[in-house]
Backbone as a printed PyTorch tensor [residue, N CA C, xyz], in Angstrom:
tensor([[[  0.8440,  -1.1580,   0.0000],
         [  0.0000,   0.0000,   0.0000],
         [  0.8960,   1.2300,   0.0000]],

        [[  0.3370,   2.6470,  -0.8270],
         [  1.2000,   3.5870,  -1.0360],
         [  0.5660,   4.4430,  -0.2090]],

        [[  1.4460,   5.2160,   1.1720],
         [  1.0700,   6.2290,   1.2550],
         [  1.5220,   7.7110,   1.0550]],

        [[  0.9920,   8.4870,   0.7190],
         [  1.5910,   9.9090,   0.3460],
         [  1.3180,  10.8740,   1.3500]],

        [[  2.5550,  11.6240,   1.8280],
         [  2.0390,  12.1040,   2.9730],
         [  3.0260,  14.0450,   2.2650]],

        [[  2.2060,  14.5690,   2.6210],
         [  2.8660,  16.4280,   2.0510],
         [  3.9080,  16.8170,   3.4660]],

        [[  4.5440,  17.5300,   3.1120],
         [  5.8070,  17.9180,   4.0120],
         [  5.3240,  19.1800,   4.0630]],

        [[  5.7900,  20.0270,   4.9270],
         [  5.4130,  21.1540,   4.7350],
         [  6.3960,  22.4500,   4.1420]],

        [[  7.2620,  21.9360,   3.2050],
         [  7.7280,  22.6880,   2.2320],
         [  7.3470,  22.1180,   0.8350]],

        [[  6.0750,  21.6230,   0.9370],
         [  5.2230,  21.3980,  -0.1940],
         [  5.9720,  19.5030,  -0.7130]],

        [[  6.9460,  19.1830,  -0.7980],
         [  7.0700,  18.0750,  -1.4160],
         [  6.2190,  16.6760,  -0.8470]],

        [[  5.9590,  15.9680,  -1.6600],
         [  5.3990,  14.5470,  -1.4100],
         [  6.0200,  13.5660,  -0.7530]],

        [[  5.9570,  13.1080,   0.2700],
         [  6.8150,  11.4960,   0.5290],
         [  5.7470,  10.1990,   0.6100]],

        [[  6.0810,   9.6300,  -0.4980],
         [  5.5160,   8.0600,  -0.0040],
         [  6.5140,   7.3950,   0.5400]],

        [[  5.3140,   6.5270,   1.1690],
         [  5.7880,   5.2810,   2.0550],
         [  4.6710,   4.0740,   1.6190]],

        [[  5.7310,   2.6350,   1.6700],
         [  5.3360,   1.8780,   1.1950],
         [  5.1160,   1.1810,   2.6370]],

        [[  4.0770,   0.2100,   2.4930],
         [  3.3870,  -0.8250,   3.9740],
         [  3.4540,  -1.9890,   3.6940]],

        [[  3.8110,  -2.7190,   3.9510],
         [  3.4030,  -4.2400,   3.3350],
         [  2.1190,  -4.4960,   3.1630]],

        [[  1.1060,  -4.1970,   4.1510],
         [ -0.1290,  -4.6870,   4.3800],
         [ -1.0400,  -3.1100,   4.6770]],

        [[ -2.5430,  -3.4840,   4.5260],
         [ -3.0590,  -2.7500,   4.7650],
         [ -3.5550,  -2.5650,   6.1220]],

        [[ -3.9180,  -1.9670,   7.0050],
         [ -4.0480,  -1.6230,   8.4330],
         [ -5.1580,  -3.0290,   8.5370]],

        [[ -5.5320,  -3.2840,   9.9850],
         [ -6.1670,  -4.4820,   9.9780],
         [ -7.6490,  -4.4560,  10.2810]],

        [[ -7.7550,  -2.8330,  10.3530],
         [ -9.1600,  -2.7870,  10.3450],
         [ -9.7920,  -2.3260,   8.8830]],

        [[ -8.9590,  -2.2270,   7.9960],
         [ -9.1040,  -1.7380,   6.3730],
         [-10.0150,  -2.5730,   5.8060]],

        [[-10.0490,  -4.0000,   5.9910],
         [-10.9710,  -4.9870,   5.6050],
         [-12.3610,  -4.6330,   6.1180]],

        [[-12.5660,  -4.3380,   7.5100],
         [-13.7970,  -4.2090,   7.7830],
         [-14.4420,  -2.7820,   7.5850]],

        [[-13.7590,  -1.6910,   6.9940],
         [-14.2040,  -0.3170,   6.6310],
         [-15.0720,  -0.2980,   5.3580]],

        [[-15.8360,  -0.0290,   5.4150],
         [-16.6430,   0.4530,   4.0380],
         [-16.6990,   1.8430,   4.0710]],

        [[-16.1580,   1.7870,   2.2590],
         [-16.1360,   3.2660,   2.0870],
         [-17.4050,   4.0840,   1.6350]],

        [[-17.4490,   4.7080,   1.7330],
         [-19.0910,   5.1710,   1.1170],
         [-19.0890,   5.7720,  -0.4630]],

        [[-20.0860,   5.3460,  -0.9610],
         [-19.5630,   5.4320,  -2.5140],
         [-19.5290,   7.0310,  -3.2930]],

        [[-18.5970,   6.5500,  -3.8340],
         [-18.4830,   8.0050,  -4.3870],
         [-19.3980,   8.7220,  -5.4480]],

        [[-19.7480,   9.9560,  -5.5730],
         [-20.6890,  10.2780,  -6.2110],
         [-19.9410,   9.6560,  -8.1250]],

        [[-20.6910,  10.2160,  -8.7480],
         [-20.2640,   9.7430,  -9.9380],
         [-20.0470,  11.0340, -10.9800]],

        [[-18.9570,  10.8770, -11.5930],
         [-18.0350,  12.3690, -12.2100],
         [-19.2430,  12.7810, -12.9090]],

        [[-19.2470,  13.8470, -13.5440],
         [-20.2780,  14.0630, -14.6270],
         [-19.4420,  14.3320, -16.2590]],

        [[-20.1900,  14.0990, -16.6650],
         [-19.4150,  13.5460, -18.1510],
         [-18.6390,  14.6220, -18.6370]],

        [[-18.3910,  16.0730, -18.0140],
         [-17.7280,  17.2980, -18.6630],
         [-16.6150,  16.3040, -18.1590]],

        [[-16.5300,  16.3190, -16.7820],
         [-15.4610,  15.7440, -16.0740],
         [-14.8100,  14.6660, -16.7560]],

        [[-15.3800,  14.0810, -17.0210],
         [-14.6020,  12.4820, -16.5530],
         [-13.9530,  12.3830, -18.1220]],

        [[-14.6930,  13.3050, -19.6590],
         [-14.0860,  13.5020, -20.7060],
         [-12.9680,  14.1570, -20.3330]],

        [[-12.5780,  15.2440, -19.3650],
         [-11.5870,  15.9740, -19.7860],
         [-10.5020,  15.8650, -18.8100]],

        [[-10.5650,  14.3930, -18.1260],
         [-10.2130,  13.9590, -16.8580],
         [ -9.3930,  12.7750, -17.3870]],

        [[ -9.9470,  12.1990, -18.1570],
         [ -9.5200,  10.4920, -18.4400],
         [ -8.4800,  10.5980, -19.0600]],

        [[ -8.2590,  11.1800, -20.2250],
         [ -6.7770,  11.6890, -21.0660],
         [ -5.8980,  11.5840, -19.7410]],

        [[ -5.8790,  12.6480, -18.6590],
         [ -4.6790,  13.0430, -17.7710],
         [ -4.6360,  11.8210, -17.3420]],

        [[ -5.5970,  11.5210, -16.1700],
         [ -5.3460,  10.0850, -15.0660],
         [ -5.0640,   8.7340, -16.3370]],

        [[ -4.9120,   8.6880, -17.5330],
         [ -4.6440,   7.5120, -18.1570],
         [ -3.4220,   7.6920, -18.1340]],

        [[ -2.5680,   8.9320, -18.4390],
         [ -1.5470,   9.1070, -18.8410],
         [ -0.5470,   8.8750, -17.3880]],

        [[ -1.4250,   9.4840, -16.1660],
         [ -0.4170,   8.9800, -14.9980],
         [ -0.3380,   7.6840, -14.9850]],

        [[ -1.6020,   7.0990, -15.3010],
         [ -1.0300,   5.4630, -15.1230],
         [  0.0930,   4.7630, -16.1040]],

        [[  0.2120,   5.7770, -17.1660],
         [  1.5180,   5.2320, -17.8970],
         [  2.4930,   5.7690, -17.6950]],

        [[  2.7420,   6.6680, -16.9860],
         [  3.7920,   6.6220, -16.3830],
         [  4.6570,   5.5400, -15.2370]],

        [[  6.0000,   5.4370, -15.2180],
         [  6.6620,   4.2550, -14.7710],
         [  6.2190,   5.1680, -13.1520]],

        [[  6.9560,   4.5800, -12.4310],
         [  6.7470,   4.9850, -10.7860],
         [  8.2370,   5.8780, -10.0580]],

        [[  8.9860,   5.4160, -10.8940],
         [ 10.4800,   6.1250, -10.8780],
         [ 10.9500,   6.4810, -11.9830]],

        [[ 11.4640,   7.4980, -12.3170],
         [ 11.9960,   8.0360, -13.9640],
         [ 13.2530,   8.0000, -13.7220]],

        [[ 13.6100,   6.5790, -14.0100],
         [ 14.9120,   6.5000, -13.7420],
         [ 16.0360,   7.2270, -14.2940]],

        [[ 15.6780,   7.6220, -15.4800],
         [ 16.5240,   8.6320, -16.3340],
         [ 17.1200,   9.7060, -15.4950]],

        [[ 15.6180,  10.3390, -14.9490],
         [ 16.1030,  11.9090, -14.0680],
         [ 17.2710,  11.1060, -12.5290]],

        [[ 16.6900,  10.2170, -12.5110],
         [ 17.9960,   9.6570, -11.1320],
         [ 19.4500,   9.1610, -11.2340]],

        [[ 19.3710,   8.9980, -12.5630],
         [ 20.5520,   8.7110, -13.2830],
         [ 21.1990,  10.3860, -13.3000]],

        [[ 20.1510,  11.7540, -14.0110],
         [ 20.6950,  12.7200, -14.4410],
         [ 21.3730,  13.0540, -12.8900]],

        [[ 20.6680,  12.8300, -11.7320],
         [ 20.9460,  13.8040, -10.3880],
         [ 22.2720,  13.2950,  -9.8340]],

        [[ 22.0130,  11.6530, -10.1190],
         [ 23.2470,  11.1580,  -9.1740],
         [ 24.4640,  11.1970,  -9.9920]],

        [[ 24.6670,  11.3960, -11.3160],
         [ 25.3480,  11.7760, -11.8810],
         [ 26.0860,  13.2760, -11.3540]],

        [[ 25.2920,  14.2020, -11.4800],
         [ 25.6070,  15.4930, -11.5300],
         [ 25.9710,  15.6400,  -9.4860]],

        [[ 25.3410,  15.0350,  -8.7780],
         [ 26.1850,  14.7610,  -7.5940],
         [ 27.5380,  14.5090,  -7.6990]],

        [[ 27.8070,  13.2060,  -8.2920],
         [ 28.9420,  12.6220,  -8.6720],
         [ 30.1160,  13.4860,  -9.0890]],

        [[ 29.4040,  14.2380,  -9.7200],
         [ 30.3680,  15.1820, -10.3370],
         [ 30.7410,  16.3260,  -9.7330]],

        [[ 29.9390,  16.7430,  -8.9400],
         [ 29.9970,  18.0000,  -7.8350],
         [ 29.2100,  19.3710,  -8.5310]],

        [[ 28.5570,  19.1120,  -9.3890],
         [ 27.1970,  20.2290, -10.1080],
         [ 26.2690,  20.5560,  -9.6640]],

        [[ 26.0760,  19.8450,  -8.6350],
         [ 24.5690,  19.8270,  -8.1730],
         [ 24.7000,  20.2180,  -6.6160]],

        [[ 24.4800,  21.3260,  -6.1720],
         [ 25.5360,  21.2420,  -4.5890],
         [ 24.5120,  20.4460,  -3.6930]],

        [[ 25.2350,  20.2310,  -2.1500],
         [ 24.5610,  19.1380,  -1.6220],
         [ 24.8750,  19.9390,  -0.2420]],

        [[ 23.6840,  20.2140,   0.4810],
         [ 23.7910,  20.3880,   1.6360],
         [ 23.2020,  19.5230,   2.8800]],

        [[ 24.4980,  18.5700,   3.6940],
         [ 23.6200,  17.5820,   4.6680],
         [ 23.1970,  17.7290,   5.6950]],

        [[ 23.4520,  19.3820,   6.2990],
         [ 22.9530,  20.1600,   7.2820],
         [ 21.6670,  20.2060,   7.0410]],

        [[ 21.4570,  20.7190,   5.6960],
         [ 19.9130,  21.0510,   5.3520],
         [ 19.1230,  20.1500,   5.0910]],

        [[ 19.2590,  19.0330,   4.6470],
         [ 19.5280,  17.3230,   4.4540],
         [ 18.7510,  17.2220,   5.7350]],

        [[ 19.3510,  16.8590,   6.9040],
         [ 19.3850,  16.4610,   8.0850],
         [ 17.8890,  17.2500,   8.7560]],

        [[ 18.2960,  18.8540,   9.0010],
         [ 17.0700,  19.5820,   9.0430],
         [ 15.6800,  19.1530,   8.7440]],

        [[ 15.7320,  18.8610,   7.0140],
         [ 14.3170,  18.5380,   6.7140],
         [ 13.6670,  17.1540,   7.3110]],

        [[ 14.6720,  16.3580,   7.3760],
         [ 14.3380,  15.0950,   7.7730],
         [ 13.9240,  15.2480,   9.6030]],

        [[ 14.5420,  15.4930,   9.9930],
         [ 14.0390,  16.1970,  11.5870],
         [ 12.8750,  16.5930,  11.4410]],

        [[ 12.1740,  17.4570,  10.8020],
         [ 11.4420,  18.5120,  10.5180],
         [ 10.2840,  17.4930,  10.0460]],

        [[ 10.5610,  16.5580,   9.0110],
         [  9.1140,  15.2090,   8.8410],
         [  9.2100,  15.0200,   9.9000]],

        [[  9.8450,  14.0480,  10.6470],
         [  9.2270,  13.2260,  11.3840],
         [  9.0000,  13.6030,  12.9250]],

        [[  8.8530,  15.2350,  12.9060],
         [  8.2910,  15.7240,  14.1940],
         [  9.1750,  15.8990,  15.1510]],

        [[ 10.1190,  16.0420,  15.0310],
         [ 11.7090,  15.5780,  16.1940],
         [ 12.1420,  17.0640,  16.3500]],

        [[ 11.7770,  18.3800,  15.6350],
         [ 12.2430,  19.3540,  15.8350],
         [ 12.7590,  19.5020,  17.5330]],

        [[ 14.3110,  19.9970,  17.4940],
         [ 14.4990,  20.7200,  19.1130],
         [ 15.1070,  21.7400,  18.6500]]])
């Protein structure tokens, strides 16, 4: 299961679960209304196209860790460190 959780300098982090929580089975969701056809025409193009997208663009991770590698890309692990403090609530 993917979850996506917002940081509050706007970026996304998922996290992956093995399993779904153990009361997930017994939740019913309540159904969702149903798009109306302006929508769901000018909707389906985009959400098809995210689903073809891969899940990692490995290309761009190739371009970054490259340009790390090389020293182009500067790297700060103070600030590094910071943000990561800063998710997971640990600020002192």
């Amino acid at each position: 299961m993917r979850i996506s959780t917002p940081t509050p300098d706007g970026m996304a982090v998922q996290r992956v679960a093995e399993a779904a929580p153990a009361d997930a089975a017994e939740a019913v969701a309540p159904a969702a209304p149903a798009p109306s056809p302006l929508q769901s025409a000018v909707l389906q193009p985009a959400l098809q196209a995210m689903r073809d997208m891969p899940e990692i663009d490995q290309e761009k991770v190739d371009l970054l860790r490259n340009a790390l590698a090389k020293g182009e890309l500067p790297f700060d692990p103070g600030k590094l460190a910071g943000l990561i403090q800063r998710f997971h609530g640990s600020e002192q």
